[in-house]
C-alpha positions in Angstrom: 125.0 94.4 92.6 126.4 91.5 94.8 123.0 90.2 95.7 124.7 87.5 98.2 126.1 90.8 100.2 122.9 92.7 99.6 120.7 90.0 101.4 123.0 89.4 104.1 122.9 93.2 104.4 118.9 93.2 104.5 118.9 90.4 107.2 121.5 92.4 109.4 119.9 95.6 108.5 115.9 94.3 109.7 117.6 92.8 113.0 119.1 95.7 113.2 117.0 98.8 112.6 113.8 96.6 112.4 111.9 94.8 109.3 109.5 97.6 109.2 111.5 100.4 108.4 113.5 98.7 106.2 111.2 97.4 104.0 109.9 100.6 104.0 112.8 102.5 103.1 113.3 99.9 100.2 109.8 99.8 99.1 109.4 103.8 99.0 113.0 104.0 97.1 112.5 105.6 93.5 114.4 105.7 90.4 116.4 108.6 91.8 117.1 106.6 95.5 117.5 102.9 94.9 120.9 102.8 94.3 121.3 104.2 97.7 119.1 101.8 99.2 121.7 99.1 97.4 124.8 100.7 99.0 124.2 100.9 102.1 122.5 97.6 102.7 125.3 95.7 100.9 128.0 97.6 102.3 127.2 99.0 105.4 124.8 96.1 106.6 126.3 93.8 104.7 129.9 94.2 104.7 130.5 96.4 107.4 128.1 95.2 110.2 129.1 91.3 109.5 132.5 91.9 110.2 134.1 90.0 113.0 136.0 92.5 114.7 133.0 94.2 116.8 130.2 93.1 118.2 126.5 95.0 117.3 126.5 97.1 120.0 129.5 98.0 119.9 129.1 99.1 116.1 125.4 100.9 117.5 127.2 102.7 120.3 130.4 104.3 117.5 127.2 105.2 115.6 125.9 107.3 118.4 128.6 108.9 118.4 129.5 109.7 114.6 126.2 110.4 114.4 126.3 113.0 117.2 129.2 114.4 115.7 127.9 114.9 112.4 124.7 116.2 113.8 122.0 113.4 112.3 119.5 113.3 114.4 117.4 111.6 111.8 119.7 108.3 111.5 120.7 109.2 115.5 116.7 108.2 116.3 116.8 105.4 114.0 120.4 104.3 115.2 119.3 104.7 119.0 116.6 102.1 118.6 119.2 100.0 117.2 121.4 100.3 120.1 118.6 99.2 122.3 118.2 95.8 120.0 122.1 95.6 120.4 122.0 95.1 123.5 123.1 99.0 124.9 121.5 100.0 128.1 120.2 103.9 128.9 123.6 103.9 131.3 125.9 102.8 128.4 124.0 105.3 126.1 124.4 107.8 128.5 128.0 107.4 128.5 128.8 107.6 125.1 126.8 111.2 124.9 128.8 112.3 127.6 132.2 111.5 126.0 130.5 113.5 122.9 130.1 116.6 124.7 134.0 116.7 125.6 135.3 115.7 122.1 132.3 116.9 120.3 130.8 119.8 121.6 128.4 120.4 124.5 125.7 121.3 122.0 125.5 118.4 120.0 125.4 115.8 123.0 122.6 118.2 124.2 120.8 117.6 121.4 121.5 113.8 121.2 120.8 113.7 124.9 116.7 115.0 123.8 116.9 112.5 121.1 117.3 109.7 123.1 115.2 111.1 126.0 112.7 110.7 123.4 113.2 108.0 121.8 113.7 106.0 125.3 110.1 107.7 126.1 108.6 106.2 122.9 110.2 102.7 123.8 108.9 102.7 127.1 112.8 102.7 128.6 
């Protein structure tokens, strides 16, 4: 493990996705899901999200979309909150789930349209 990547990856990942859940997801990781937990927060969070090319929200607003696409509404709930840190409005949210249903398919922006309804419900948005 690169541990300067992995805790540059847990910083971005906690302003990101929030401390809670992080440490959560790290804390509850066994044997079996740890090395998981290591990949993804020092290569996604670490390498990935620090990159200079895009900003956050722009990075949390592509992930709506994969994440529409690949139908995960799991990390879509997770990764909607994270827009909202970034800096996305409900409008710019909206938008992306609309280009989804063209390119897509109408049933999986339908279903990432509920997520967010509830997640922006929950957040008081």
């Amino acid at each position: 493990m690169n541990q300067e990547l992995f805790d540059k990856g847990l910083k971005t990942r906690r302003e990101v996705l929030g401390a809670e859940y992080v440490d959560a997801a790290i804390h509850n990781a066994d044997e079996f899901t740890i090395d998981m937990q290591v990949l993804v927060t020092q290569y996604a969070w670490g390498e990935i999200w620090n990159r200079p090319g895009l900003e956050r929200k722009t990075r949390s607003l592509l992930n709506l979309a994969m994440l529409t696409a690949l139908n995960r509404p799991h990390e879509l709930k997770l990764h909607l909150r994270g827009a909202i840190t970034n800096g996305a409005s409900k409008d710019e949210i909206k938008e992306v789930l609309l280009q989804t249903a063209i390119y897509c398919g109408a049933p999986a922006a339908i279903d990432s349209f509920r997520t967010a309804k509830e997640v922006f419900k929950e957040l008081g948005i």
